[in-house]
C-alpha positions in Angstrom: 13.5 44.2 260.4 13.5 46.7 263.3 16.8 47.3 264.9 17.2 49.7 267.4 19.3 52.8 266.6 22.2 51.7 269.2 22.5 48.3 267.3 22.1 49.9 263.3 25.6 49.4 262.0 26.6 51.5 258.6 29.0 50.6 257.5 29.4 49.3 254.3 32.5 47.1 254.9 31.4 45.6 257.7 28.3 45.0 255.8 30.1 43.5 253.2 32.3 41.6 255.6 29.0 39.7 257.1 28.0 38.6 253.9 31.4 37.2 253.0 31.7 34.9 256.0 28.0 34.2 255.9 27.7 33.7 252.3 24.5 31.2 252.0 21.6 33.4 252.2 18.1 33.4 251.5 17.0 35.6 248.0 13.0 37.2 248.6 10.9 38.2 245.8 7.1 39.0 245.4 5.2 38.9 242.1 1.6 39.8 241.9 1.2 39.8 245.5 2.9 36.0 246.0 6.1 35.7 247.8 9.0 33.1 246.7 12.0 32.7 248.3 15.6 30.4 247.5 18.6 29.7 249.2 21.3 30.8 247.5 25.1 30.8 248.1 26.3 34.4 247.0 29.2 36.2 245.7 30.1 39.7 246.7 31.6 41.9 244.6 32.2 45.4 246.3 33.6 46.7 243.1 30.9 46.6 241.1 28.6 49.2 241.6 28.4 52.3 244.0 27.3 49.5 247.1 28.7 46.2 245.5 27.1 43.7 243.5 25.7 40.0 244.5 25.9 37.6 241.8 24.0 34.0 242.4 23.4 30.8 240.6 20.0 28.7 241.5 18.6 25.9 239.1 17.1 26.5 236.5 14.2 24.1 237.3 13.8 26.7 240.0 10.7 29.5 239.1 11.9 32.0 241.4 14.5 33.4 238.6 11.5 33.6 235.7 9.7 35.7 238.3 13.1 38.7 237.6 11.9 39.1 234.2 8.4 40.3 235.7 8.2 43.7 235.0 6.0 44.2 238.2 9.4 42.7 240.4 10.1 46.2 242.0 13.3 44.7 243.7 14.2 41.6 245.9 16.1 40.7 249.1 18.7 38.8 250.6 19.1 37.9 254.2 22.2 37.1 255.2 22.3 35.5 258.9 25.3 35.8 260.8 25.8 34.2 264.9 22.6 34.2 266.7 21.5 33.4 270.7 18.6 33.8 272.6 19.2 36.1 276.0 17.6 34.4 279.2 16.3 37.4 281.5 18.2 34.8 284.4 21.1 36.4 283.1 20.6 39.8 284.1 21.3 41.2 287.8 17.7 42.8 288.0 14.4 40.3 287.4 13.1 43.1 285.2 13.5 41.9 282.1 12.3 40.3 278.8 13.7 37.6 277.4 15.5 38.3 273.7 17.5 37.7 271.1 20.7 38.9 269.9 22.1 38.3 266.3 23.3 39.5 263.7 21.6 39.8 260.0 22.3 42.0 256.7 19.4 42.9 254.3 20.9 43.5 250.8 18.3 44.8 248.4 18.4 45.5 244.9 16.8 44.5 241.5 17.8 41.0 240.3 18.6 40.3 236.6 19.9 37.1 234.7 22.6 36.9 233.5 22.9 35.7 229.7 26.4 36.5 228.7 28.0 33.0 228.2 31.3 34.3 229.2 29.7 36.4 232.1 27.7 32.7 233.0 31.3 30.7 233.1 33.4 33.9 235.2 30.8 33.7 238.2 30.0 29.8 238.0 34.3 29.4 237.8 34.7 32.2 240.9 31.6 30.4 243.0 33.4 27.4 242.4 37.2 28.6 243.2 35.4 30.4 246.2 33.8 27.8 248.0 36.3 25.2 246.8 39.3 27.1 248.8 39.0 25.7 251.9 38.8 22.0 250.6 42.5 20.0 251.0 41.5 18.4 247.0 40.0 22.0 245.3 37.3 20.5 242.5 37.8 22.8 239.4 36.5 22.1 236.1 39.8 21.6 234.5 40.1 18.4 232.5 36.4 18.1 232.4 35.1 17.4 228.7 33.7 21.1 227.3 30.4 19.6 226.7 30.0 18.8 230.4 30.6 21.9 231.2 27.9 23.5 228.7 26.2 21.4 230.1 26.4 22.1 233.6 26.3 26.1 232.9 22.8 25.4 231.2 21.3 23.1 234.2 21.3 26.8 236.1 20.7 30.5 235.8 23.5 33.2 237.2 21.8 36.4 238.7 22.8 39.5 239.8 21.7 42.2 241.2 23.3 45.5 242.1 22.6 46.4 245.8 21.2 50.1 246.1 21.0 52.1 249.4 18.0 53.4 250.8 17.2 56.7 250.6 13.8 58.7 250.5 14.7 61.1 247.2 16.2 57.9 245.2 14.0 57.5 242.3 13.1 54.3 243.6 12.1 54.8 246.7 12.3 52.5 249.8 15.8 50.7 248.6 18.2 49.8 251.0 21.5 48.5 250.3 21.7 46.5 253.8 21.3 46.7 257.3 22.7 44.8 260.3 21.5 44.7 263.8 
């Protein structure tokens, strides 16, 4: 995404603050030249890891998450998108100009993995839940569900991660960015 150098924002927190209140992204991958991409609600964890750590949960009917145990899957990205609005050149004193678009979007990038660890799986399906659940005025939880229907709800999906990493030209894996914004 180009973004002129007057509109690049930095830093990381208000990064991380975009992708908190514009949680539901959309999760990029390319294997063997094909693209697949997945909406995803995300969790940010700014703790884990030097940039902070996405963690996601799609089903697991889905292919996209077979295609993070590729080893040709280099790294992935998620686009979060935050207020958007298109600019009329009407709007300006002067006829000369071009119509645009302003908005505001952060590209996370990092290298997916799935998670496995059953008590890892329940932590980030129980915090996704407790998350998105906060707002509601009757909070669903899993408590008082039977434990089988909950095995069997953490098996209809696979959690993923993936630690963002910034981008910087001597980082042994060159091209990564942790985000942008514009």
């Amino acid at each position: 995404m180009y973004i002129p150098p007057p509109f690049r924002e930095t830093q990381l927190d208000v990064l991380h603050s975009l992708i908190r209140a514009h949680s539901f992204g959309t999760l990029v991958s390319q294997v063997n030249g094909e693209l697949i991409a997945t909406h995803l609600p995300f969790l940010l964890d700014p703790a884990r890891g030097e940039h902070g750590t996405l963690t996601g949960h799609m089903a697991r009917a889905n292919p996209h998450w077979q295609s993070f145990l590729q080893p040709e899957l280099e790294q992935s990205m998620a686009v979060f998108l935050g207020p958007h609005a298109y600019i009329s050149p009407s709007w300006y004193a002067s006829p000369r100009n071009v119509p645009t678009w302003n908005y505001i979007a952060v590209h996370a990038y990092g290298i997916p993995s799935i998670v496995d660890n059953p008590q890892r799986v329940r932590e980030i399906l129980e915090t996704t839940v407790r998350t998105f659940e906060a707002g509601s005025p009757n909070p669903w939880s899993t408590a008082g569900l039977p434990e089988a229907y909950i095995a069997d709800m953490y098996q209809a999906g696979r959690q993923t991660q993936a630690r963002t990493e910034p981008h910087h030209s001597r980082h042994p894996r060159r091209g990564r960015r942790i985000a942008r914004a514009a």
